[in-house]
C-alpha positions as CSV (number, residue, x, y, z in Angstrom):
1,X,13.0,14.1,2.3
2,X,13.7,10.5,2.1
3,X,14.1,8.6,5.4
4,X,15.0,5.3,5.7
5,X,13.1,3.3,8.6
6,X,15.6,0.0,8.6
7,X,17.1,1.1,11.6
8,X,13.7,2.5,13.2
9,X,11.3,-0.2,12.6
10,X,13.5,-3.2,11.1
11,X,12.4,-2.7,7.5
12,X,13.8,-1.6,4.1
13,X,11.2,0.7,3.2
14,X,12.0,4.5,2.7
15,X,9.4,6.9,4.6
16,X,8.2,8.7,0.9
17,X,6.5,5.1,-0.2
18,X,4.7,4.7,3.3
19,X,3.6,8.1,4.0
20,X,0.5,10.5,2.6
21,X,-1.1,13.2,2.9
22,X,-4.8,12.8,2.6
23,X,-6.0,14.9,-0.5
24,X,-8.4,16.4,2.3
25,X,-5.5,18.2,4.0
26,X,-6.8,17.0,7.6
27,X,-5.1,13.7,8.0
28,X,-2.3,11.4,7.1
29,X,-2.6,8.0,6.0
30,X,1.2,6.2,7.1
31,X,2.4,2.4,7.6
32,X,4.6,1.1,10.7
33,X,5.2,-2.4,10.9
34,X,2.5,-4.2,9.5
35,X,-0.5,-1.4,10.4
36,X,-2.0,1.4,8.4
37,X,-2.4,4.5,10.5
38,X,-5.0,7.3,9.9
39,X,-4.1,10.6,12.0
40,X,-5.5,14.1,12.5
41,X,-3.1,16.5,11.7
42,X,-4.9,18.9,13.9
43,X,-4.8,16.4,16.8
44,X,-2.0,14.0,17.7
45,X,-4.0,12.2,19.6
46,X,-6.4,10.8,17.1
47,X,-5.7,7.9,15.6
48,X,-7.1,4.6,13.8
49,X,-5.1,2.2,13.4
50,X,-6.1,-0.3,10.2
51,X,-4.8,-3.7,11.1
52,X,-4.6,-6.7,8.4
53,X,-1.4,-7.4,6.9
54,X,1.3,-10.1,9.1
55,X,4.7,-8.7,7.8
56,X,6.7,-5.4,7.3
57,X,4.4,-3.0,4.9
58,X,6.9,-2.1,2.2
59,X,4.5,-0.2,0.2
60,X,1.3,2.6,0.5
61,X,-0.9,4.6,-2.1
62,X,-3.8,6.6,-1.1
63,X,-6.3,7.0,-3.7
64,X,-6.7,10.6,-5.7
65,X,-9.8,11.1,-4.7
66,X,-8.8,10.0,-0.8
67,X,-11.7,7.2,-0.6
68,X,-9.1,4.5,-0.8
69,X,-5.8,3.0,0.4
70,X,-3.6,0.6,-0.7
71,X,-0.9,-1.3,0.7
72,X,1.5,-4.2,0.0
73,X,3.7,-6.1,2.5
74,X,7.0,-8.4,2.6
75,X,7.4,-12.1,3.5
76,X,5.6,-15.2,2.6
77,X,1.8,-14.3,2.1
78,X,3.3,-10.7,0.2
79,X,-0.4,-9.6,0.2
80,X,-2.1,-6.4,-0.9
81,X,-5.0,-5.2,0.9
82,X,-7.1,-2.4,-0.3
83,X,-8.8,-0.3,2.3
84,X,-11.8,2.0,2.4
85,X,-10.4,5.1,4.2
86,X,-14.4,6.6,4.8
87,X,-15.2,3.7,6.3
88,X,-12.0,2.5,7.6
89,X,-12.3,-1.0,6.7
90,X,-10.3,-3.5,4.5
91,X,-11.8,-3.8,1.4
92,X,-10.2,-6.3,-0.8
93,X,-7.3,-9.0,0.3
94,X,-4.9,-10.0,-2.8
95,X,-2.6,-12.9,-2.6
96,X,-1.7,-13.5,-5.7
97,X,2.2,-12.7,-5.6
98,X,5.0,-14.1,-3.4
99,X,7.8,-12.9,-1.8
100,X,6.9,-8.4,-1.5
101,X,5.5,-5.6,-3.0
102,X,7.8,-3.5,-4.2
103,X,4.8,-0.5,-5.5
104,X,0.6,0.1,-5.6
105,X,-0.5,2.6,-7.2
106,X,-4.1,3.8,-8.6
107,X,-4.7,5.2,-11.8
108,X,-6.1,8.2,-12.0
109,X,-9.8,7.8,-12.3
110,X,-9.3,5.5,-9.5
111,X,-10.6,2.3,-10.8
112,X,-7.6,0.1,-11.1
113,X,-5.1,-0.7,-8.7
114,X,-1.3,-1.4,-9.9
115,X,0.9,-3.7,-8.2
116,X,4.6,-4.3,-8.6
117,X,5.8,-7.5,-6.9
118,X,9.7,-7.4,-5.7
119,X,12.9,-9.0,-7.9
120,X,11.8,-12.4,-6.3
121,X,8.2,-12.3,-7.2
122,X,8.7,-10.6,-10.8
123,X,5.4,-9.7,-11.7
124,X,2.7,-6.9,-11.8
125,X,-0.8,-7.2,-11.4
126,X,-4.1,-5.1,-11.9
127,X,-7.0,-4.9,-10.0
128,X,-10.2,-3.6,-10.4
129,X,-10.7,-1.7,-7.0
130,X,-15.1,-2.2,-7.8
131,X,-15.3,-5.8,-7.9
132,X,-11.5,-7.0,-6.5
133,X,-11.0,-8.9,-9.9
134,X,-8.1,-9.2,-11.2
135,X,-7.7,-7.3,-14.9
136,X,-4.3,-8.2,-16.4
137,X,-1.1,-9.5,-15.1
138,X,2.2,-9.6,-16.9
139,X,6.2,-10.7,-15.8
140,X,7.6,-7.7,-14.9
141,X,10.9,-5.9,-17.6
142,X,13.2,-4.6,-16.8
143,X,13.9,-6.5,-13.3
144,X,13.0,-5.0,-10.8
145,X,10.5,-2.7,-11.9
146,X,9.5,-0.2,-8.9
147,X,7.4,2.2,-10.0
């Protein structure tokens, strides 16, 4: 089911790209507004809330293995910050595109971190998630690119 939050939290994101399960079947890892929120599905009441970004998240990945988060904002700064979901700590900032994130995503060893920047920004970038360096970067084709 895809829900759209404009009207619920003033951003264009849809609720599929900002909401996880956690591959440990206990929690959920979900965005609102510019925090990442860790719940208990057992208990509504328990909640962390990850705080970092200064705009609208647009965009969320939690890793396959469920050690790490990623997620990617609107507005001027358009940073990505990677989080440590064991630890619940930010990790890595990036702030190397402009404008939003339009995807992350992790590949499937876990290792490297994708990032799509919006029609404005145009470009994609790869991290490595052990170091924070970044790999390879290229203009993105076709425009937008969003996944």
């Amino acid at each position: 089911m895809s829900i759209e939050l404009e009207h619920a939290i003033g951003c264009n994101a849809e609720f599929k790209s900002i909401c996880h399960l956690h591959p440990n079947g206990k929690e959920y890892v979900k965005a609102i507004g510019g925090q990442v929120i860790i719940g208990s599905l057992n208990d509504p009441h328990e909640q962390v809330f990850l705080q970092g970004h200064d705009d609208f998240i647009t965009c969320l990945a939690v890793s396959h293995s469920g050690r790490l988060a990623a997620s990617g904002q609107r507005g001027n700064n358009a940073d990505v910050i990677l989080w440590c979901l064991d630890s619940r700590r930010q990790l890595y900032t990036f702030q190397e595109q402009d404008h939003g994130i339009d995807c992350v995503c992790f590949s499937h060893d876990d290792r490297f971190l994708f990032c799509c920047g919006d029609i404005v920004d145009q470009r994609m970038f790869v991290y490595d998630t052990n170091n924070g360096l970044i790999i390879a970067y290229a203009s993105l084709f076709p425009k937008p690119t969003i996944s």
